[in-house]
C-alpha positions in Angstrom: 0.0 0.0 0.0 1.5 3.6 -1.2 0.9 4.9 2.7 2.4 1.5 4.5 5.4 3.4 5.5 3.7 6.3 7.1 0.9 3.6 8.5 4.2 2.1 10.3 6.2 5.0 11.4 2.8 6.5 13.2 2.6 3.1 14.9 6.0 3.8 15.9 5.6 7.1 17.2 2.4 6.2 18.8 4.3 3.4 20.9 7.6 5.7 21.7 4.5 7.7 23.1 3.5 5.3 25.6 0.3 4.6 23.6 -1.1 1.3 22.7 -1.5 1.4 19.2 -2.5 -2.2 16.4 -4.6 -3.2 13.5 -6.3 -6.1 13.9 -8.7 -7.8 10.5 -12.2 -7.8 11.4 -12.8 -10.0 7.9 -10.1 -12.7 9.4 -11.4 -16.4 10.7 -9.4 -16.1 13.3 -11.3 -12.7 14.7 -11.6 -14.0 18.2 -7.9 -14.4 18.3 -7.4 -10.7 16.8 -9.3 -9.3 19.2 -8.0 -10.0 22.2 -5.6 -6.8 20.9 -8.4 -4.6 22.4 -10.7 -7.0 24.3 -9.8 -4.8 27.7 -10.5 -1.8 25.8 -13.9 -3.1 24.4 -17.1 -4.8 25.8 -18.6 -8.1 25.1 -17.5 -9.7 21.4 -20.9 -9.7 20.1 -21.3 -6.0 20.1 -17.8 -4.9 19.4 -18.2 -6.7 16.2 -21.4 -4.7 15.6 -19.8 -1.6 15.5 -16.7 -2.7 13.4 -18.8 -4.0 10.8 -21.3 -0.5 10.6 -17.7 1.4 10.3 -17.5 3.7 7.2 -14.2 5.1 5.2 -13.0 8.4 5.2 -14.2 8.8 9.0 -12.3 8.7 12.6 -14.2 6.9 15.6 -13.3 8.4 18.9 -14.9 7.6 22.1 -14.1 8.5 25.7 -15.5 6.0 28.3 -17.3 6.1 31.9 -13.3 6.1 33.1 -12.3 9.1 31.2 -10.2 6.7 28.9 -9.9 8.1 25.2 -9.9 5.5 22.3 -9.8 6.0 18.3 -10.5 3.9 15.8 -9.7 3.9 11.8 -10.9 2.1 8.9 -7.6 1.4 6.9 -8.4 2.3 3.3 -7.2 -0.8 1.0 -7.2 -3.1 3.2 -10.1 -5.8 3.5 -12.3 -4.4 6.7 -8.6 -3.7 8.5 -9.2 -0.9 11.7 -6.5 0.2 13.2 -7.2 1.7 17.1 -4.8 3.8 19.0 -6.0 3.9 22.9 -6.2 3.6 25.7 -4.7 7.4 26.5 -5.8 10.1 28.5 -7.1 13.7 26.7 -6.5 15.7 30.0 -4.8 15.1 33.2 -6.9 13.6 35.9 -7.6 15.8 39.3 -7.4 13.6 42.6 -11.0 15.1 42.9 -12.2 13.5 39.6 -10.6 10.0 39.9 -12.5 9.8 43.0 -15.5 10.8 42.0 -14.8 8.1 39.0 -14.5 5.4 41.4 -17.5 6.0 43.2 -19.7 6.2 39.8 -18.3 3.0 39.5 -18.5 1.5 43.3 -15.2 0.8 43.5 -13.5 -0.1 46.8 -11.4 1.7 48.9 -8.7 -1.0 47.7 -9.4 -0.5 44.0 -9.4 3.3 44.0 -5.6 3.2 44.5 -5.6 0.8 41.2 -6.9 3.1 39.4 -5.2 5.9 40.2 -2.3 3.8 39.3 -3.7 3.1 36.3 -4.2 6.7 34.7 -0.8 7.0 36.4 0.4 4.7 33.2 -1.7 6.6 30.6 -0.1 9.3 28.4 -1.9 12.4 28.1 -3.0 13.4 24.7 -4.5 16.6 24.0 -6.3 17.5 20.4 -3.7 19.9 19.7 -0.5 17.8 20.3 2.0 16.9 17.8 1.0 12.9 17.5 -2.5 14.2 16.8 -1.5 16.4 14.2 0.6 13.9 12.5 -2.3 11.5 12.7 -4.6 13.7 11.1 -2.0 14.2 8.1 -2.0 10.5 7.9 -5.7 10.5 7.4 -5.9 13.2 4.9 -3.2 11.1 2.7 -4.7 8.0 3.2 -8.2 9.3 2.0 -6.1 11.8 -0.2 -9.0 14.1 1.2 -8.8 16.8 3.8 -12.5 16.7 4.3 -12.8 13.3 6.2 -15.5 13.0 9.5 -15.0 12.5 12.6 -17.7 10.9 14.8 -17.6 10.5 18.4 -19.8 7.3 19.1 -21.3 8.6 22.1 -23.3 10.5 19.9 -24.0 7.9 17.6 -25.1 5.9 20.3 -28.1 8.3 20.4 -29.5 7.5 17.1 -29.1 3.6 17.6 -31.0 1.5 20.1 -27.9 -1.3 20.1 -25.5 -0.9 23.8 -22.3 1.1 23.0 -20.0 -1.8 22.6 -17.5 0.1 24.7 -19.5 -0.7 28.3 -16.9 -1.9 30.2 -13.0 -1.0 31.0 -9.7 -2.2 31.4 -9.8 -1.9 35.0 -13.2 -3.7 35.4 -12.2 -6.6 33.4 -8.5 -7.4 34.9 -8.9 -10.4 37.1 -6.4 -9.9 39.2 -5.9 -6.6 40.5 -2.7 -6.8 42.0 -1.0 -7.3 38.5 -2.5 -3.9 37.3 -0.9 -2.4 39.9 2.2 -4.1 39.1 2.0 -3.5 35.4 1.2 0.3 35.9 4.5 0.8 37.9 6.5 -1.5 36.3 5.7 0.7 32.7 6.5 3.9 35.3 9.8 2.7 36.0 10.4 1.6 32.1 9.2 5.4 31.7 12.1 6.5 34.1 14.9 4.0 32.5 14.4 5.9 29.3 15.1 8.9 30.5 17.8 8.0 32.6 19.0 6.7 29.0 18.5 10.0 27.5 20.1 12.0 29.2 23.2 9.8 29.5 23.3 10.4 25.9 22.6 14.1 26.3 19.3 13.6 24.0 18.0 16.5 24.7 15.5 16.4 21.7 14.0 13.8 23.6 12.3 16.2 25.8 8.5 16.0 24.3 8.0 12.3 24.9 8.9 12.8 28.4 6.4 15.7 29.0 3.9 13.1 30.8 6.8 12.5 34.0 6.9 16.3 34.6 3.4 16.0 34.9 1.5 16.3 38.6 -0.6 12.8 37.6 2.5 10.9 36.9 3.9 11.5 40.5 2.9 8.7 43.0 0.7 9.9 45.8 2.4 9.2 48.6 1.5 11.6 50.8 -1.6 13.5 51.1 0.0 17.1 49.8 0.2 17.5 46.3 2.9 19.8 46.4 5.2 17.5 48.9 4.3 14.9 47.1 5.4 16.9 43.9 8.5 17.9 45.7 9.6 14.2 46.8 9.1 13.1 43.0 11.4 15.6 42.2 14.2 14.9 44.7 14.3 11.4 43.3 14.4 12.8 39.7 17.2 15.4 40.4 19.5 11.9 42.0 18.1 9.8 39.1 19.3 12.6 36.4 22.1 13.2 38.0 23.5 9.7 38.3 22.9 9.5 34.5 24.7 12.5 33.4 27.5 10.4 35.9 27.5 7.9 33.4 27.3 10.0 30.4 30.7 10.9 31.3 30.7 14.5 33.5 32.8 14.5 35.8 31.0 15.0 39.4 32.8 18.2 40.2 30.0 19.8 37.8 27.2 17.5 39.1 27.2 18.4 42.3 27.1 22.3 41.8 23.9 21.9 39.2 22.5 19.2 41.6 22.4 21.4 44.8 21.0 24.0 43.3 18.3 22.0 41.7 17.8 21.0 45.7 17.3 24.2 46.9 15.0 25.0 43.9 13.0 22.4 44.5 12.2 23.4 48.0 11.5 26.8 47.3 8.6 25.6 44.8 5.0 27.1 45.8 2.9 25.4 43.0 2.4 22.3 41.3 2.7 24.1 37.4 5.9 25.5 39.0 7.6 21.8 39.5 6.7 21.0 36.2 8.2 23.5 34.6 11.6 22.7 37.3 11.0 19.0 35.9 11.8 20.2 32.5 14.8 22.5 33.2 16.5 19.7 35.0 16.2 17.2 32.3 17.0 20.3 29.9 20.1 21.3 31.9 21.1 17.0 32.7 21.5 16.6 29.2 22.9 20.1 28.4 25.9 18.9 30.9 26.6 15.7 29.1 27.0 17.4 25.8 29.7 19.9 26.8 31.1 18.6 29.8 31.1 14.4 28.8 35.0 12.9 29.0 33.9 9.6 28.4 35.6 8.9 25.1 38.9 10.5 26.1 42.0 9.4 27.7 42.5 9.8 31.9 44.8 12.0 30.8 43.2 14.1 28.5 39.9 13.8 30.8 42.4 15.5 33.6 43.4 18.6 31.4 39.7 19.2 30.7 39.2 19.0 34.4 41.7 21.4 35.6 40.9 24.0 33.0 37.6 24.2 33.6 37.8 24.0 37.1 39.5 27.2 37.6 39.8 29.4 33.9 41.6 32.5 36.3 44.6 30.2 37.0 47.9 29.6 34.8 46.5 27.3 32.4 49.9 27.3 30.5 50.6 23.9 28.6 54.0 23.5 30.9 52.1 24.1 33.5 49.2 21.4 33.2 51.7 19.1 32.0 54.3 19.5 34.8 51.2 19.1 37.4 50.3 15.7 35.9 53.8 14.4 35.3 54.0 13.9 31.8 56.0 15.7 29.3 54.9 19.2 27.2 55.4 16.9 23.7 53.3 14.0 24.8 50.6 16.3 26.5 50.2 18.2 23.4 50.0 15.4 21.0 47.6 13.6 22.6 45.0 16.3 23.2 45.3 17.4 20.0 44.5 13.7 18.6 41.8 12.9 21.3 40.3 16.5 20.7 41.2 17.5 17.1 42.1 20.9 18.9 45.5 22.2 20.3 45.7 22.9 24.5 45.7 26.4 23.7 42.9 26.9 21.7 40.4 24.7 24.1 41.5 27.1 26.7 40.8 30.7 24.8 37.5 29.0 23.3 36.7 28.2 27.4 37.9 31.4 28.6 35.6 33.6 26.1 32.6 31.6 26.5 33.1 32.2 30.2 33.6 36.0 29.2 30.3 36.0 27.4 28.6 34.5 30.4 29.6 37.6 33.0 29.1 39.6 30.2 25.5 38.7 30.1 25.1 37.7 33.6 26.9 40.4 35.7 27.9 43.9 35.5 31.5 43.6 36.0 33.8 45.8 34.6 35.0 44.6 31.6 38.8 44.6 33.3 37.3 42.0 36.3 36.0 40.1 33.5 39.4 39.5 31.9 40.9 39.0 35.3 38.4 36.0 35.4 39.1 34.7 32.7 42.8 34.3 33.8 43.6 37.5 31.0 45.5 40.5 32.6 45.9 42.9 29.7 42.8 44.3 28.9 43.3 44.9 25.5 44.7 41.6 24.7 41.4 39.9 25.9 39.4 42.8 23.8 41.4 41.7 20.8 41.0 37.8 21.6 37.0 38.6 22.1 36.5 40.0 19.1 37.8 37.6 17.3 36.2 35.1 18.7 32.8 37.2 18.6 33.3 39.6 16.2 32.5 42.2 18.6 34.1 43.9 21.3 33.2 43.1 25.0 31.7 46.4 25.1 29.4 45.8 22.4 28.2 42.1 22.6 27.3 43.5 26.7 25.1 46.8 25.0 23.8 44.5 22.2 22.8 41.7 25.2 20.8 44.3 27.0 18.8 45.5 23.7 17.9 42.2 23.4 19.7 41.6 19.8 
C-alpha cells in the first residue's frame, strides 16, 4: 500500500508515546484471536463486532469512556475491513477530585481506587492539539487523499441507535487480578524513568516532548496527602536519578554536584504544582545540556584531567607547561595527545573556554570589563578585547550593549 510506510512510522511514534496502538482484521477467521488486541479496551465480542462491521471510510471513531479513557478507531483504506485503534490514552490530566468521584460512579473499593489511580498514572496524556495528533490527522488526509474526512464521536451515535455502546466496560473492570494492574502500571513507570535516565546519558536533549507526561503532577505517586510535597519528593528522586545518569554520560562530578544542589534548593522553594513541572523540565533540559559539553567519556585519563583542571579554575595559569608538569608527563606527549583525542590544540580549548566564560559575565553580571578579563585568567585588557572580538566579532563592550537591547 503507497501509505504503509507512514501507516508504520505513526505506529511507531504512537508506541515511543507510551500509547497502545495495532490493526487487527475484522474479515479474518481467526477474529476472536485478533481481538484480544483490544478485548480490555472493548465490551462483550458480540457488540464490538457490531460496530466494526457499521464502520464507514473516510471517518475517525473516537470515544471516551465512563473512566475518562480516550480511544480511536480507523478504517484502513485498501485493506479488506482492516481498523487500526490507538488507545487507551488520556485527553486531559486527571484531578485527585475526579478520579475519586470516578471510582464512586463506579462503586469501587477503597482498595481498588488506588488501582486506578495507578492506572491513569500509566496513561499518556493526549490533548487535540498535540503533535502525535497532528501527525495522525495528516495520515488520514493522505490515506483518504482528502482533507475533508468526519469524525464521529460514538457517544453520539449511540443516540441515534438503540444497540448498547460496545465500549460498556474497561480495562480496569475486566482485569482479574488486581494486584498485577498495579504491578504492570509501575513497572511501565519505571520503564518510563529507565528511558530517560537513558536519555540523558546520551545528552538527548531532543528527547524532551515524549517525556512531558513525567513532569506532569498525575504521573507522581501519591504518597502523601499534599500534592505539592508529594510533587516535591518526585522531584528529589528525579534530580538523584538525572544526576546519576549524566554520571554515566561521562561529567565528571565536580560539575554535578554544583547543578544538583541548586536543583535541591530550587525544589524546596517551589509554591505550585505548574511550578515543578516546569523545574521537571529545566533539570532534564540542563542534565543533558551537561553531558554534551562537559562528557570525557571517550577521552583518555589523561586528556579527561586537562579538561578538568581548565575548567575547574579558567583565572589560573593554564599554560601547557604548567598542566603538563602538574600531571607528570612531558609538554610533547601532553600536546599530542590532546590534539588527537580533541582535534584541537591545548591552547585553543582554553581561549574558546575562557571567552565563552567571558560571554557569560558579560550577560550575567555587570562587572567591569577589566574583572571580567581578570576571570578569565587575562591580565591585559586589550589583549582579551582583541581575543574577544575575534572570537565574537565584537568587542566586550558591544556584545554586553547589544545583550541588553535584546539583539
Amino acid at each position: 500500500m503507497p501509505y504503509q510506510s507512514e501507516l508504520s512510522f505513526l505506529c511507531d511514534v504512537f508506541r515511543k508515546t507510551h500509547v497502545s496502538v495495532g490493526v487487527i482484521d475484522i474479515a479474518s477467521p481467526n477474529l476472536q484471536a485478533e481481538s484480544k488486541k483490544i478485548r480490555t479496551t472493548l465490551g462483550d465480542s458480540s457488540s464490538f463486532l457490531k460496530f466494526f462491521s457499521e464502520m464507514s471510510e473516510r471517518t475517525m471513531y473516537r470515544f471516551t469512556d465512563a473512566f475518562k479513557c480516550s480511544y480511536i478507531f480507523l478504517l484502513l483504506k485498501g485493506y479488506e475491513r482492516k481498523v487500526m485503534f490507538v488507545g487507551p490514552y488520556l485527553s486531559a490530566e486527571l484531578t485527585d477530585k475526579q478520579i475519586l468521584e470516578i471510582a464512586e460512579k463506579i462503586n469501587l473499593s477503597a482498595q481498588k481506587q488506588r488501582y486506578l489511580s495507578e492506572y491513569y498514572m500509566s496513561l499518556a496524556v493526549l490533548t487535540e492539539d498535540c503533535p502525535i495528533m497532528t501527525m495522525l490527522n495528516s495520515f488520514c488526509e493522505r490515506m483518504w487523499r482528502n482533507s475533508n474526512f468526519s469524525v464521529v464521536d460514538v457517544i453520539d451515535m449511540k443516540k441515534n441507535t438503540s444497540a448498547e455502546s460496545p465500549f460498556s466496560r474497561s480495562m480496569l473492570a475486566l482485569e482479574p487480578n488486581d494486584i498485577l494492574v498495579n504491578m504492570r502500571s509501575v513497572e511501565r513507570r519505571y520503564e518510563f524513568e529507565n528511558e530517560m535516565m537513558r536519555a540523558v546519558s546520551l545528552g538527548h536533549s531532543h528527547m524532551e516532548n515524549k517525556f512531558r507526561q513525567a513532569f506532569s503532577a498525575s504521573f507522581f505517586e501519591k504518597r502523601v496527602a499534599d500534592p505539592l510535597r508529594n510533587a516535591k519528593n518526585y522531584s528529589i528522586i528525579m534530580n538523584t536519578l538525572l544526576r546519576k545518569s549524566a554520571e554515566n554520560g561521562g561529567v565528571h562530578p565536580i560539575y554535578l554536584d554544583r547543578v544538583s544542589s541548586d536543583f535541591a534548593t530550587k525544589i524546596e522553594g517551589l509554591r505550585s504544582l505548574s511550578d515543578n513541572a516546569s523545574l521537571m523540565v529545566e533539570m532534564f533540559r540542563t542534565y543533558c545540556r551537561l553531558v554534551r559539553t562537559h562528557s570525557s567519556k571517550e577521552f583518555s585519563n589523561l586528556v579527561q584531567r586537562t579538561i578538568l583542571i581548565i575548567e575547574s579554575d579558567l583565572s589560573a595559569d593554564l599554560s601547557s607547561k604548567v598542566l603538563a608538569e602538574t600531571q607528570g608527563v612531558s609538554l610533547g606527549y601532553l600536546s599530542t595527545v590532546f590534539k588527537k583525542e580533541t582535534g584541537q590544540t591545548v591552547s585553543s580549548y582554553i581561549r574558546k573556554q575562557r571567552m565563552e566564560y567571558a560571554s557569560y559575565l558579560l550577560e550575567k553580571t555587570n562587572l567591569q570589563i577589566q574583572n571580567v578579563a581578570l576571570h578569565c585568567g587575562i591580565m591585559d585588557v586589550q589583549y582579551f578585547t582583541k581575543l574577544f572580538k575575534n572570537h565574537f566579532g565584537k568587542t566586550p563592550s558591544e556584545y554586553r550593549r547589544l545583550i541588553k537591547l535584546g539583539i
